[in-house]
N, C-alpha and C positions, 0 to 999 in steps of 0.2 A: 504493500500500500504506500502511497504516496508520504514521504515526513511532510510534518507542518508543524504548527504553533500556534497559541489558543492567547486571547487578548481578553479579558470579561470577563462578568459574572457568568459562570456555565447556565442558569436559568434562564441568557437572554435569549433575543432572537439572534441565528446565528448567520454570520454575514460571511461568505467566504471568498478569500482575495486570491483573484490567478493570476500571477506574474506572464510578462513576455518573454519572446526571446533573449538571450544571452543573461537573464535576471533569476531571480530565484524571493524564496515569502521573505527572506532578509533584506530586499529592496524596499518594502511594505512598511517596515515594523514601524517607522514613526508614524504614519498615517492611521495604523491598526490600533494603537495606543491611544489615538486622540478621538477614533470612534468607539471606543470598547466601554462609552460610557450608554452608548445606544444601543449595543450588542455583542454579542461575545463573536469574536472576529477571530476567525481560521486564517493565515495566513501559508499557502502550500509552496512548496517544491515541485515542478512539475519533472515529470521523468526527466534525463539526462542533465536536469540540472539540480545545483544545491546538494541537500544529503539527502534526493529521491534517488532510486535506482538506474544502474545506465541501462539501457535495453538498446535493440537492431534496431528498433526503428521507432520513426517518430511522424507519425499520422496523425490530423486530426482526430479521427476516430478512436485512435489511440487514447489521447488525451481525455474524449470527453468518456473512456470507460472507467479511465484512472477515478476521474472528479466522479461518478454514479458509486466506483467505492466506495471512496471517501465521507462520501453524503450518507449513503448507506448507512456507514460506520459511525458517524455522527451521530444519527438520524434527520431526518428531512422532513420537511420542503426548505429549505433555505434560501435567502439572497444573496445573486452571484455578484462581482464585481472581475473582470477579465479585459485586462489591457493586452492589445496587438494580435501578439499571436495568445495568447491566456484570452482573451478577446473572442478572437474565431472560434478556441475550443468549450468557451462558455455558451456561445452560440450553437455551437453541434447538443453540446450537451440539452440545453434546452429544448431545441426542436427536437429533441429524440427524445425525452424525457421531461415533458414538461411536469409531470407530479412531483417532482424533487426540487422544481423551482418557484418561489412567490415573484421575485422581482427581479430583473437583470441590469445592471450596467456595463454597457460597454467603452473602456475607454479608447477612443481614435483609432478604430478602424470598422470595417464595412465586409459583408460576407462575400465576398466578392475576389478573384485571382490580383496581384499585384505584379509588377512587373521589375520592380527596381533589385535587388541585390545587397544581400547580407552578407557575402562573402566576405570582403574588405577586411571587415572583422575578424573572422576565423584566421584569416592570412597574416594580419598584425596579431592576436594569439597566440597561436604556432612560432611568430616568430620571438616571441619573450623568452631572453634566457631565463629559464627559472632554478639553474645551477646554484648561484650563488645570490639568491635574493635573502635579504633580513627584514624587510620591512617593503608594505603595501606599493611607497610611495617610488621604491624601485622600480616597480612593474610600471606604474604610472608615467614615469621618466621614459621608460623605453618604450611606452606606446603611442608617447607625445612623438617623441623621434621619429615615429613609422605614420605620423599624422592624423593621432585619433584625439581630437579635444579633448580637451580636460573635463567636461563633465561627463562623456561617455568614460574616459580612464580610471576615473573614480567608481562609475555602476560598474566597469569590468569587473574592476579587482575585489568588487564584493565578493565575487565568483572565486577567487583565489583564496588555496590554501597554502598559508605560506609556511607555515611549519612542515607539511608534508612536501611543499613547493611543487605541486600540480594545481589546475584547474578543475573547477568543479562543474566543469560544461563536460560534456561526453561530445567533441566539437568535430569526431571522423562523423558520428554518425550523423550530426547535424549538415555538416558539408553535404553529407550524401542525400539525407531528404531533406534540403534547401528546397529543391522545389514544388514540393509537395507542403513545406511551412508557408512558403509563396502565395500558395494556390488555396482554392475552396472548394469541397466536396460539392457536390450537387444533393441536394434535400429533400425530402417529400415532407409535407405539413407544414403546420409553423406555431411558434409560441405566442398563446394567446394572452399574456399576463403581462403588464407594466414593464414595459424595457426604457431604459432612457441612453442615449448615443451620445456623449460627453466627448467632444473633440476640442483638441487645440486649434483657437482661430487662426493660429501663422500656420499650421499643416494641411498637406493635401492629400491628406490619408481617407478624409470623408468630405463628398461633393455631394453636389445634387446629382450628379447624376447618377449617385449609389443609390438615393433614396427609393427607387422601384424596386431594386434588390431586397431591400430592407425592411419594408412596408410588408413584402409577398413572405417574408418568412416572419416576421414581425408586428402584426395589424396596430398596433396599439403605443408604435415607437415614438419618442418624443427625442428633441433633438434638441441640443446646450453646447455653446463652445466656451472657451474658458477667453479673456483676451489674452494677446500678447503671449501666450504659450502654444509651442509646438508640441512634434508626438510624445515626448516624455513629456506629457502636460502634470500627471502626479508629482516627478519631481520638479519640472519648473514653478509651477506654482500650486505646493502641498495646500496653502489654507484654502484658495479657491477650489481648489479637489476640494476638498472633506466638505466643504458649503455646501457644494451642489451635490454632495452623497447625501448628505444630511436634509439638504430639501426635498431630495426629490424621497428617500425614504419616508420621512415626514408625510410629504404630501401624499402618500398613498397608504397610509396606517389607517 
C-alpha cells in the first residue's frame, strides 16, 4: 500500500492530498498542517516516488488503484485534492469510483494528452553526482549548473536521500512511461459530485479549450485561478491555495 501521513483529528472529515510528478506527500506537509484544523488530511507517496514502492510501471490506472487502496484502508468516501499528474490520477480514480469520493480538486491541469516534456528533469537527475554529497544544498548547486531554477532544485531534493545519497524517484521507470504520464486514458462515465479546477492564472496547463473535456467527464466543475501563480501554484502561493480549498470545501458542506 501506498506510505502517507495523517494531519488531524482522526474523527474528521478526511481530505487526501496526491502529489505530482517528480514530488512526493512531503511536498504537502505545510499546506496539510494548516488544513488539518478542517480535516484530518492524508498526505500520500505515490508509487515510484517518496517511501511508496518502486514498481514497472507507472499508468494512470495504476495510480488510481493505488488511491481505491488507500481509501479502502482508511475508509471512505473522502475528498481528493490531486495536483498534475496526482491531478489526472485523482480524476481516473473518481470517474471509476465515484462512491469513494464527496469532492474533488484538481490543481492545474485538464484530463486531456499534453504535449510538452518532463525529460529535462530526469537528465539533470541522473546527472547529480550523488558520491560525495553532505548536504541538500549540494544537489541544488549542481542542478542550478545543469539549468534547473532554484525553486524546482529545492522541490527536487525533497526527493533526495542524502544519507543513503540516492533519489527517491524510481526515474528509469519514469523515463520509460513518460508518455503515458503525458497522456490520458480514455473514460466511460463521469463524476457527478463537486469538482473544483484551481489553476495558476500565468499557466497554460488549463484553457478553454479543455473545458468540453472537463465538463463530459465532470458535469458539475467549477473553475478558480489563483493570480500571478503558475503550475506549482500550491507552492507559489500556499495561502491563496489553502483559501480557495477552504472555500470551496466550505461552500459545499
Amino acid at each position: 500500500m501506498l506510505s502517507y501521513s495523517e494531519f488531524g483529528a482522526p474523527d474528521a472529515p478526511k481530505l487526501v492530498i496526491v502529489h505530482g510528478l517528480y514530488g512526493s506527500g512531503r511536498n504537502w506537509g505545510v499546506i496539510a498542517k494548516r488544513l488539518c484544523d478542517v480535516a484530518r488530511v492524508i498526505t500520500v507517496d505515490q508509487r515510484n516516488h517518496g517511501q511508496s514502492a518502486w514498481t514497472k510501471t507507472h499508468t494512470y490506472s495504476d495510480m488510481a488503484d493505488d488511491l481505491v487502496e488507500l481509501i479502502q484502508h482508511l475508509g471512505g468516501p473522502v475528498d481528493v485534492i490531486g495536483h498534475s499528474m496526482g491531478g489526472k490520477a485523482a480524476m481516473v480514480l473518481a470517474v471509476q469510483n465515484p462512491e469513494l469520493i464527496r469532492r474533488l480538486i484538481v490543481g492545474d491541469i485538464a484530463p486531456v494528452p499534453y504535449t510538452h516534456s518532463q525529460m529535462q528533469f530526469i537528465t539533470a537527475m541522473r546527472a547529480v553526482d550523488l558520491s560525495n554529497l553532505s548536504r541538500r544544498s549540494d544537489a541544488e548547486a549542481q542542478l542550478g549548473a545543469l539549468g534547473v531554477e532554484p525553486a524546482l532544485q529545492s522541490f527536487f531534493t525533497q526527493s533526495l536521500d542524502v544519507a543513503e545519497r540516492r533519489w527517491r524517484l524510481n526515474l528509469d521507470v519514469l523515463a520509460l512511461e513518460m508518455d503515458r504520464i503525458l497522456s490520458f486514458p480514455t473514460l466511460s462515465g463521469a463524476f457527478e459530485g463537486p469538482t473544483l479546477f484551481l489553476s495558476g492564472a500565468a499557466s497554460d496547463y488549463v484553457t478553454a479549450e479543455h473545458r468540453p473535456a472537463i465538463k463530459s467527464l465532470f458535469p458539475k466543475a467549477r473553475f478558480a485561478k489563483l493570480p500571478q501563480a503558475g503550475h506549482w501554484l500550491h507552492a507559489e502561493k500556499p495561502r491563496e491555495f489553502e483559501a480557495a480549498v477552504r472555500a470551496f470545501l466550505a461552500l459545499q458542506t
